[in-house]
Backbone as CSV, one residue per row, in Angstrom:
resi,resn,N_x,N_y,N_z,CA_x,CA_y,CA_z,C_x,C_y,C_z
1,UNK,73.050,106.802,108.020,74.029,105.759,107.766,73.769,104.620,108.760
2,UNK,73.591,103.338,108.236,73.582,102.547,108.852,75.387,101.751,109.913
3,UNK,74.266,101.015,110.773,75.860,100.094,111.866,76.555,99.900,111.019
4,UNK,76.372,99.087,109.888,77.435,98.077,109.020,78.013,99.305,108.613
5,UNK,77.742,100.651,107.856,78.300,101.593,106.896,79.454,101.859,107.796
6,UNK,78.614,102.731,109.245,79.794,103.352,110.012,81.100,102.029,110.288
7,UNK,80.787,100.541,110.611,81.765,99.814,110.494,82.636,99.481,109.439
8,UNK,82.367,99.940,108.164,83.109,99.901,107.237,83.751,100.768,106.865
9,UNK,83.160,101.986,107.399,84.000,103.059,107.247,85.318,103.035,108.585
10,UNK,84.665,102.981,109.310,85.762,103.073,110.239,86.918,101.747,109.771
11,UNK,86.687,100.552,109.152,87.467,99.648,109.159,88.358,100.314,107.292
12,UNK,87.748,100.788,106.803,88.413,101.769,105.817,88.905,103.015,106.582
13,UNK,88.818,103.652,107.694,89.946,104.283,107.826,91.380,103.697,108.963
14,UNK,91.126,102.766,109.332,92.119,102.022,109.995,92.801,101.870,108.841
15,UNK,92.466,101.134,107.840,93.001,100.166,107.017,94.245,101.695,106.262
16,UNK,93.468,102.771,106.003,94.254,103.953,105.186,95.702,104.019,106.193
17,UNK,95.564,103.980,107.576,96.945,104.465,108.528,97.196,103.426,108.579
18,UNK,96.973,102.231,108.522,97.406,101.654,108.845,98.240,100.980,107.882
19,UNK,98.097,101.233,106.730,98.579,101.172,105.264,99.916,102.004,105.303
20,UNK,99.552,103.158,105.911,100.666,104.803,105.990,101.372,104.333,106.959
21,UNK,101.352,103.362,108.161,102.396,103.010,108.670,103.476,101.995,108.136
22,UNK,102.385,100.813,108.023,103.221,100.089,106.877,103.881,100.650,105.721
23,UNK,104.180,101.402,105.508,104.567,102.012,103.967,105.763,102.898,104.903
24,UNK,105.455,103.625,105.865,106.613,104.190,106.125,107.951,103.350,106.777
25,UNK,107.543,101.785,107.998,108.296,100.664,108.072,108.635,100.761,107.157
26,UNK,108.293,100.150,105.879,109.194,99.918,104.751,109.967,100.692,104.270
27,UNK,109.675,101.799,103.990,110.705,102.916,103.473,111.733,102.942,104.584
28,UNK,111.711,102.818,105.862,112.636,103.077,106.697,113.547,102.014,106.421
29,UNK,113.039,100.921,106.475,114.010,99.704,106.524,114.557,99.317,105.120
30,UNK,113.976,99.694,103.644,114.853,100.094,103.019,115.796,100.867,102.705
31,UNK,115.922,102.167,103.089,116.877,103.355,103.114,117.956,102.697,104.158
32,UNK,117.248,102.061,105.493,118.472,101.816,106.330,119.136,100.487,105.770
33,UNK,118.339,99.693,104.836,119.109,98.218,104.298,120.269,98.987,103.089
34,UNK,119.869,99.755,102.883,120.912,100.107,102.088,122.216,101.085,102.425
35,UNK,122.277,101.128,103.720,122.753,102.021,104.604,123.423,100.422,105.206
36,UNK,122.708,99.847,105.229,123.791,98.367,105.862,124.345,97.590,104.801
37,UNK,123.971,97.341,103.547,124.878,97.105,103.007,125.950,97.998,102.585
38,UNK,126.083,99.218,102.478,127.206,100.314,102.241,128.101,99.725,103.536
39,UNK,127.803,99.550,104.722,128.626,98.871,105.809,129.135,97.986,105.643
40,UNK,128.230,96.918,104.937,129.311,95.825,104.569,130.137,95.944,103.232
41,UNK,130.195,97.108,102.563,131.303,97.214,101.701,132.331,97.577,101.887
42,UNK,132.372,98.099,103.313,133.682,99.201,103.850,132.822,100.495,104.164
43,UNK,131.697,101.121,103.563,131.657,102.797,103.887,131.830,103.007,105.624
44,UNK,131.966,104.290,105.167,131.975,104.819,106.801,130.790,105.011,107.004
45,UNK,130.324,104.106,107.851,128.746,104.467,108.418,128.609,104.170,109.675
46,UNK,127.360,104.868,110.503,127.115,104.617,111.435,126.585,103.160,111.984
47,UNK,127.045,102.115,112.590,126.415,101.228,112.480,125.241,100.524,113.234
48,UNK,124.649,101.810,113.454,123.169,101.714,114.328,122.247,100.947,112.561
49,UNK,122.868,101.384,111.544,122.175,101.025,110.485,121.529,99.682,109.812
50,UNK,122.288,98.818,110.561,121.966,97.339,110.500,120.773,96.307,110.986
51,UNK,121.067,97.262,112.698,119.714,96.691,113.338,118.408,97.538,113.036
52,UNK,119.003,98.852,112.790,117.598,99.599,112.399,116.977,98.901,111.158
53,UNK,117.646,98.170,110.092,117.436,97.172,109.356,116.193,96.321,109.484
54,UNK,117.227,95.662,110.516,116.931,94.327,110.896,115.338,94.146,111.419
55,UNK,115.358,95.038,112.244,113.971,95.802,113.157,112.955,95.889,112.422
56,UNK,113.066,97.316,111.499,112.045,97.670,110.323,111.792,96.322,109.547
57,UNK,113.158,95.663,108.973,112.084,94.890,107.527,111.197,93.446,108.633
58,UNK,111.870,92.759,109.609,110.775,92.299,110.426,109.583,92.556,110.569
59,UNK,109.364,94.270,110.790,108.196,94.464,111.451,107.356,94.441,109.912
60,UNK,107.932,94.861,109.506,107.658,95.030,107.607,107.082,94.276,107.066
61,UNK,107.505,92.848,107.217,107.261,91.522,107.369,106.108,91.213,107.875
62,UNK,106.068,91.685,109.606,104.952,91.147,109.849,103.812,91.573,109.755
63,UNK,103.799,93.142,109.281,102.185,93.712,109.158,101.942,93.489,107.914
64,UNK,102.791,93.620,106.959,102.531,92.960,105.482,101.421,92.058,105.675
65,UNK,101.178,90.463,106.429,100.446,89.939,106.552,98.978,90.319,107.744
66,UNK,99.201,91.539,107.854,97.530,92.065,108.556,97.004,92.780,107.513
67,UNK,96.886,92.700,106.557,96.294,93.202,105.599,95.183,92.096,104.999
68,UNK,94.307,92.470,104.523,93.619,91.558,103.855,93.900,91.553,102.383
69,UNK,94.165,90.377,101.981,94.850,89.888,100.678,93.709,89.212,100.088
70,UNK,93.972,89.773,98.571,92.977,88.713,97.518,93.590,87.873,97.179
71,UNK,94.685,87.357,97.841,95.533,86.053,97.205,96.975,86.353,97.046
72,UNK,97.599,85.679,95.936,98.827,85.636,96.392,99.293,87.309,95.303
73,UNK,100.286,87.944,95.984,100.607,88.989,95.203,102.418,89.081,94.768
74,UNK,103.227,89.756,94.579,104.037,90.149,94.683,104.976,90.075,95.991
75,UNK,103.989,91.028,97.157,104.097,91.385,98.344,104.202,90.143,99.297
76,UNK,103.327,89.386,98.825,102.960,88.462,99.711,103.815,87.109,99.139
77,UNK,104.550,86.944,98.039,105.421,86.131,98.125,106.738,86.627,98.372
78,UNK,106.840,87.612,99.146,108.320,87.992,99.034,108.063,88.314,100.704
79,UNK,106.611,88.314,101.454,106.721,88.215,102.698,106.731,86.286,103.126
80,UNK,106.427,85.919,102.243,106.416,84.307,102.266,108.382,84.292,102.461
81,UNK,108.777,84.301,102.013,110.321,84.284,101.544,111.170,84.880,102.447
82,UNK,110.736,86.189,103.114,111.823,86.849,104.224,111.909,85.933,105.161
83,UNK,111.050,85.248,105.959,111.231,84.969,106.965,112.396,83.565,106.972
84,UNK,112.450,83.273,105.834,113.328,81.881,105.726,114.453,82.681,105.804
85,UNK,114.422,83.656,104.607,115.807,84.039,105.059,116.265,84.966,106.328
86,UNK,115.238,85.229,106.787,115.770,85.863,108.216,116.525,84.895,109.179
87,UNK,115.348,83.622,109.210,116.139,82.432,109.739,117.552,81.625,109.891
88,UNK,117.514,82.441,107.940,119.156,81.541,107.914,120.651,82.811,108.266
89,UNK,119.983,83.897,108.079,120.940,85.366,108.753,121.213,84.834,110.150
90,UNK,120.149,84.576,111.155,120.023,84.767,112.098,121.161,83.267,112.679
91,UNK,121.163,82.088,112.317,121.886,81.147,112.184,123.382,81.803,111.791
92,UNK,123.352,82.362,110.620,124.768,82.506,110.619,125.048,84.027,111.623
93,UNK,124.535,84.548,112.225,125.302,85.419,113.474,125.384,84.282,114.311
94,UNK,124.211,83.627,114.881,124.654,82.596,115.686,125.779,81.396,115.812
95,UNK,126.164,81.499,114.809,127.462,80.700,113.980,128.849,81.564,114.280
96,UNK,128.468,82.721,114.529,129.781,84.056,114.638,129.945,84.275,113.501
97,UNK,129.763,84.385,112.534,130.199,84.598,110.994,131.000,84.125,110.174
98,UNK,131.366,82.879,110.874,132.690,81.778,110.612,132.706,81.505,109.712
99,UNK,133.904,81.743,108.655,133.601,80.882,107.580,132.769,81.143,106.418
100,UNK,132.324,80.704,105.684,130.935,80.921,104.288,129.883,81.529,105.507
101,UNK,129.178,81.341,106.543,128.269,82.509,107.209,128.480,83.636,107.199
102,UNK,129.726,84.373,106.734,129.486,85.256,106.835,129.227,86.417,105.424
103,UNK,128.975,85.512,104.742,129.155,85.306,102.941,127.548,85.180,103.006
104,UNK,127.176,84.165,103.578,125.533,83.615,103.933,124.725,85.208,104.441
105,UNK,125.136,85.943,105.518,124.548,86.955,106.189,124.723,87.847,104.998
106,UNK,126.138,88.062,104.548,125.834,89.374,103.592,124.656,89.039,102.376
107,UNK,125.021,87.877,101.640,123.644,87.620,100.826,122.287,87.694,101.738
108,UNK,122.278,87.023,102.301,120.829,87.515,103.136,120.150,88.641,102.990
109,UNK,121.735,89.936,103.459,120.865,91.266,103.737,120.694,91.510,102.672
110,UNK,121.301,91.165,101.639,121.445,92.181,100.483,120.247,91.522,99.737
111,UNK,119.837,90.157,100.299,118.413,89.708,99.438,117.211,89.966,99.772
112,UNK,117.133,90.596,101.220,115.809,91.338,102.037,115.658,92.562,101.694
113,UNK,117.004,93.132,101.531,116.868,94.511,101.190,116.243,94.344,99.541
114,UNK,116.874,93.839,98.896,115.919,93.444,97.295,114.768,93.048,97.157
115,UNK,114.322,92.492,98.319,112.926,91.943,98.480,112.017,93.456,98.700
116,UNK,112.265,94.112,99.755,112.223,95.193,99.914,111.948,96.440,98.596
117,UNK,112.959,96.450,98.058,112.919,97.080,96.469,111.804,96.740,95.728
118,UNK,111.683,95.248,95.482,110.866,94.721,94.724,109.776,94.993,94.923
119,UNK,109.192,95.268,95.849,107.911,95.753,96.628,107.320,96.660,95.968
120,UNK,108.556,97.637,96.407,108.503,99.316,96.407,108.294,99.558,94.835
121,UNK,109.008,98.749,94.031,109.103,99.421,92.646,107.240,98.412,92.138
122,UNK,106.882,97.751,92.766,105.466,97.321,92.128,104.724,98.345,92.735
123,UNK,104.790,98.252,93.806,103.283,99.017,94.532,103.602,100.612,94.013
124,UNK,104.706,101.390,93.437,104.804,102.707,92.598,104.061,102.281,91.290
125,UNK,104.116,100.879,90.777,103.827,100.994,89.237,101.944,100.516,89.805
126,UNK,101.498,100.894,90.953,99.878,100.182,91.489,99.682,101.518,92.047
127,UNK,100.280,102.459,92.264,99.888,103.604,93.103,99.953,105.053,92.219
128,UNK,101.325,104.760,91.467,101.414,106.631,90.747,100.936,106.101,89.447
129,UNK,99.994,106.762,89.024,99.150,107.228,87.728,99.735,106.681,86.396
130,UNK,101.008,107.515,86.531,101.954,107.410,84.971,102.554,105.648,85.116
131,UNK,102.888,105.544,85.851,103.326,104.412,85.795,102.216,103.431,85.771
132,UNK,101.056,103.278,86.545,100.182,102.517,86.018,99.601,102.479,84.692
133,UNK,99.414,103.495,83.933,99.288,103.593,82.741,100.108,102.538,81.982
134,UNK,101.603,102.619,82.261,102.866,102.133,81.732,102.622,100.727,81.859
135,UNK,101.919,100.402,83.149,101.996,98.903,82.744,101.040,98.553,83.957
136,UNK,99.132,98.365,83.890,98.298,98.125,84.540,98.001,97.047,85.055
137,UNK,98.848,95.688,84.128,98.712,94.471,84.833,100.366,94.024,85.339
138,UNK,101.125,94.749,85.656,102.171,94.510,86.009,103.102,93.492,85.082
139,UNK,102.534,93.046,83.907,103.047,92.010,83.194,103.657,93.016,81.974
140,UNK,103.749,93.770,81.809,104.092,94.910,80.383,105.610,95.446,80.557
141,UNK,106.171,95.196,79.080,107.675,95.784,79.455,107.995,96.824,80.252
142,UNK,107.599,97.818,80.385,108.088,98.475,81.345,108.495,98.291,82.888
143,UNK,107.485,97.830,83.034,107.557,96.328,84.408,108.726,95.729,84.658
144,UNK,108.335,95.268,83.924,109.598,93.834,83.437,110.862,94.816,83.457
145,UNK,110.983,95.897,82.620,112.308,96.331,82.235,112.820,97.052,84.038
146,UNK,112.047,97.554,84.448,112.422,98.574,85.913,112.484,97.088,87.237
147,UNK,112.372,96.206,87.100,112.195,95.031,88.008,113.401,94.500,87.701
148,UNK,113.919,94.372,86.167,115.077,93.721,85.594,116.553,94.890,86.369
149,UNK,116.111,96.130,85.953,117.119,96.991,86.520,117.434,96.834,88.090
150,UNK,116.218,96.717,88.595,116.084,96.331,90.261,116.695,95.186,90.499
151,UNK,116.750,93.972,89.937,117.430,93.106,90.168,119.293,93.111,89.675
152,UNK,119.414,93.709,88.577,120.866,93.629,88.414,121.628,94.359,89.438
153,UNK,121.138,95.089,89.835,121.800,96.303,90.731,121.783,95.194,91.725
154,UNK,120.559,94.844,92.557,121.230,94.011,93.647,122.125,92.660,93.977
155,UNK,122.240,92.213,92.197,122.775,91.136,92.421,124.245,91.808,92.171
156,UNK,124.499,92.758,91.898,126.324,93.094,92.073,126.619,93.685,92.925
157,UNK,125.467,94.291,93.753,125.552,94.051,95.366,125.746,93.287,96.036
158,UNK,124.979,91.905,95.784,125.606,90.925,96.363,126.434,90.120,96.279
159,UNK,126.980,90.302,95.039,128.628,89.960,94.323,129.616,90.684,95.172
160,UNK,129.150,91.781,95.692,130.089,92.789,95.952,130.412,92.528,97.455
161,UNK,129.156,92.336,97.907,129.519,91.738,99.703,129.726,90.711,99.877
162,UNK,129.541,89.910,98.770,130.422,88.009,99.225,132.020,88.582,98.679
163,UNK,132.409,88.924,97.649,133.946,89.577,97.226,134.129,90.345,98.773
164,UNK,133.942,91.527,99.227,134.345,92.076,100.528,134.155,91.201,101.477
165,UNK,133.441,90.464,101.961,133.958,89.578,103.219,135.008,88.498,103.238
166,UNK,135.442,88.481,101.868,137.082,87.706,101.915,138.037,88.947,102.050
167,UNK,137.583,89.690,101.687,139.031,90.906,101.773,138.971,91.530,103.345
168,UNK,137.647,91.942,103.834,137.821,92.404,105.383,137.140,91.426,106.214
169,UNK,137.567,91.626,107.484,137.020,90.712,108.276,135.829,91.766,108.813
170,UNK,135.829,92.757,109.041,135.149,93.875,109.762,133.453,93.379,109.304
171,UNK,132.454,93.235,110.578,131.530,93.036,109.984,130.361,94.275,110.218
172,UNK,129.769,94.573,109.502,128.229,96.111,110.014,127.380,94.866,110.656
């Protein structure tokens, strides 16, 4: 085996863990985004769940872009997109939650955490078998139909945490 082989191999097995870390960030910081919005509905939760959030989809965020990309994907416009809205979360804590900020933060989370989803439910229909079958260029109803479900759910989530931050003041 030649220099270049062993360097490609070795840069193919970085790339495999380093893939398996990224993938587990994400799973963490989705399970816990949805663990912070249950907080901002009222549940009883622990509220270590927010920043563990906050933490994961950041970091989520930022290795997303150490990857080498053939261009623009899914992934990569929805890592284009977090960071604005991290910006404007981060403004409205800095604001104290006064007012529509705190209406602003709950949409936020509840739109990172969807960003998040959105991810997860492409790279399953790019990774498990049956589902690639179901729809290989990501453009095929099935797609469409499990992305459509992914989105209604979070948008009455986020109906649901702009409605609860007029009724409680309590914030996760």
């Amino acid at each position: 085996m030649t220099h270049h082989g062993i360097e490609r191999m070795g840069f193919a097995m970085f790339l495999f863990y380093f893939t398996i870390f990224h993938s587990m960030i994400a799973l963490v910081a989705l399970a816990a985004g949805l663990f912070a919005i249950a907080a901002k509905l009222g549940a009883h939760v622990q509220r270590f769940w927010t920043p563990l959030f906050l933490v994961a989809a950041v970091a989520t965020t930022a290795t997303g872009f150490m990857f080498p990309l053939p261009g623009i994907t899914p992934a990569v416009a929805t890592g284009i997109v977090a960071p604005l809205v991290f910006a404007v979360m981060l403004i409205a804590r800095l604001r104290g939650f006064a007012g529509l900020w705190r209406g602003v933060y709950g949409s936020g989370l509840v739109a990172q955490v969807y960003f998040l989803a959105f991810v997860a439910v492409a790279q399953a229909f790019t990774k498990i078998p049956a589902l690639q079958a179901a729809a290989p260029t990501l453009s095929e109803p099935p797609f469409a139909a499990s992305q459509a479900i992914v989105l209604a759910l979070f948008v009455g989530l986020g109906l649901a945490v702009v409605r609860e931050r007029r009724a409680a003041p309590a914030l996760a």
